[in-house]
N, C-alpha and C positions, 0 to 999 in steps of 0.2 A: 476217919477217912474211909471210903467204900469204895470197893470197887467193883467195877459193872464188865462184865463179860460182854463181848460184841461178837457179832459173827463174822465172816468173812465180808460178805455183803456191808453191811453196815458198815464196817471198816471203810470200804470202798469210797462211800459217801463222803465219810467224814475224811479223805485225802482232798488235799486240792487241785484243784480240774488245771489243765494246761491252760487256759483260757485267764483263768486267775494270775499265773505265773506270768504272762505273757503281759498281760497289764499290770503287775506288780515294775517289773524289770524296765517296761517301757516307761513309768511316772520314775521309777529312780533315774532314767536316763534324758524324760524330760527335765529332773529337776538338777540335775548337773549341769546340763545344757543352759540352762537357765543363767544358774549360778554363774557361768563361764561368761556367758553374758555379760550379767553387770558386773564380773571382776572387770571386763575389758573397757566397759562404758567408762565405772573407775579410773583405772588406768588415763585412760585418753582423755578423761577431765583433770586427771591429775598434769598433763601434760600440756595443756591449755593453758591450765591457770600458771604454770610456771613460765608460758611462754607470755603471757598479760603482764605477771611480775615483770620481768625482765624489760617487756617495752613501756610501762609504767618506772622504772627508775633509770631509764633511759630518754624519756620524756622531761622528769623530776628536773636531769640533769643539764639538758635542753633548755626548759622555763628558766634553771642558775642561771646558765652562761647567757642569756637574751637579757634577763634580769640586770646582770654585771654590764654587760653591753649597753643599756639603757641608762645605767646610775654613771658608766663613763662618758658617755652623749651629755649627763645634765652636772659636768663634773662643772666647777666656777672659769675652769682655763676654756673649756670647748663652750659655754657660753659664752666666755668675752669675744673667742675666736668670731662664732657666727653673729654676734654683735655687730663686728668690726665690719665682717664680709656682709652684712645688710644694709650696712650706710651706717650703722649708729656711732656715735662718738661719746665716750665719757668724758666728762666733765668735771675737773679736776677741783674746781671751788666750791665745795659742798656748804650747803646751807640750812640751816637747823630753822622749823616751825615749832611754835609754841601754840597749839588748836586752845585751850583756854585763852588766852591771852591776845590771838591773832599776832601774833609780834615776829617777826622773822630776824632772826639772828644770823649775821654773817650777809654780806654783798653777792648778792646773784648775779653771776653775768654768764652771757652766751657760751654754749661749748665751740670752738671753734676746730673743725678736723682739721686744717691744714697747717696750725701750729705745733699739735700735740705730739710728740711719735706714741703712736700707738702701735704695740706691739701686735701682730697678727697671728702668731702661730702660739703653741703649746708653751708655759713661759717654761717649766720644767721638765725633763724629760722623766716621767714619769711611767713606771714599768707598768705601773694597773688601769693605765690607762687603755684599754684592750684596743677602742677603735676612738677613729677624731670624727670629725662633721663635716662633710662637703657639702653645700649648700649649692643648690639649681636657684639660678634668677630668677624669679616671676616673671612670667609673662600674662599678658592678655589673651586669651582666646575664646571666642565668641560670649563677651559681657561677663564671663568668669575667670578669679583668678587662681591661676595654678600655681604653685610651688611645689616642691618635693626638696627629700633631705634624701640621701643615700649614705654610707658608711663606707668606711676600708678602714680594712685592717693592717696595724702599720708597727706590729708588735712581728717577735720572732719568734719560732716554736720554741724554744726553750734558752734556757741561760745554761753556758757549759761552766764548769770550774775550772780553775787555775789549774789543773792541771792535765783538763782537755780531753778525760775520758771520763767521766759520769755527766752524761746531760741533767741537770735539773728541774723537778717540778715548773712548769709555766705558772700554776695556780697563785693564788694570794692569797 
């Protein structure tokens, strides 16, 4: 190892100038600033996406319940119901075809509504069934025809228990 004797002067030199210090301090202060930055960007994406979760399993839970609402619309009792409420009449004497054979098994005869009782409402009172079918009559209006089906809901928010203080899950 050597070592070299400097002078004053030279010494001088080799200090570093204010000018250096001054841009040394300023990049460590842009580079914090910086950093502080995208900690924040961070942050505020982190807060987004937790607010997307939440309205994404709130959605989920939405598409369920429209879902359940639709498979109680096409339950077999809310068909016969809007069956009945469009004119149709079942027909009690069923008749078996045999497509080999062409051969019809069993007496066809007319369904006739006005001897039947046909039952019109829910035959069961059934808790899952969330909503029934109310059916709008067709009408005519100008060479097209309209109908709509609307819903109501005819269930209760919940079932209480016998003993009248824990309400009950409504779900199924």
């Amino acid at each position: 190892m050597r070592v070299f004797m400097l002078s004053a002067q030279e010494a001088r030199k080799l200090r570093p100038s204010m000018v250096s210090a001054i841009v040394f301090i300023l990049g460590l202060v842009a580079v914090f600033a910086l950093q502080l930055g995208l900690n924040m960007m961070v942050t505020q994406d982190a807060y987004e996406l937790r607010a997307l979760q939440a309205q994404k399993r709130d959605l989920a839970t939405d598409v369920q319940i429209i879902q359940e609402e639709v498979a109680s619309l096409g339950s077999p009792q809310n068909l016969a119901d809007a069956a009945h409420q469009l004119g149709m009449v079942a027909n009690p004497s069923s008749v078996l075809l045999d497509i080999q054979t062409n051969r019809v098994f069993g007496e066809p005869t007319p369904a006739d509504g006005e001897s039947l009782g046909i039952a019109s409402a829910n035959l069961v009172a059934n808790s899952a069934l969330g909503s029934t079918s109310r059916f709008i009559t067709a009408s005519l209006l100008d060479a097209e025809l309209l109908a709509g089906v609307s819903t109501e809901s005819n269930t209760v928010a919940g079932v209480t228990l016998q003993s009248g203080l824990i309400p009950a899950s409504p779900t199924r």
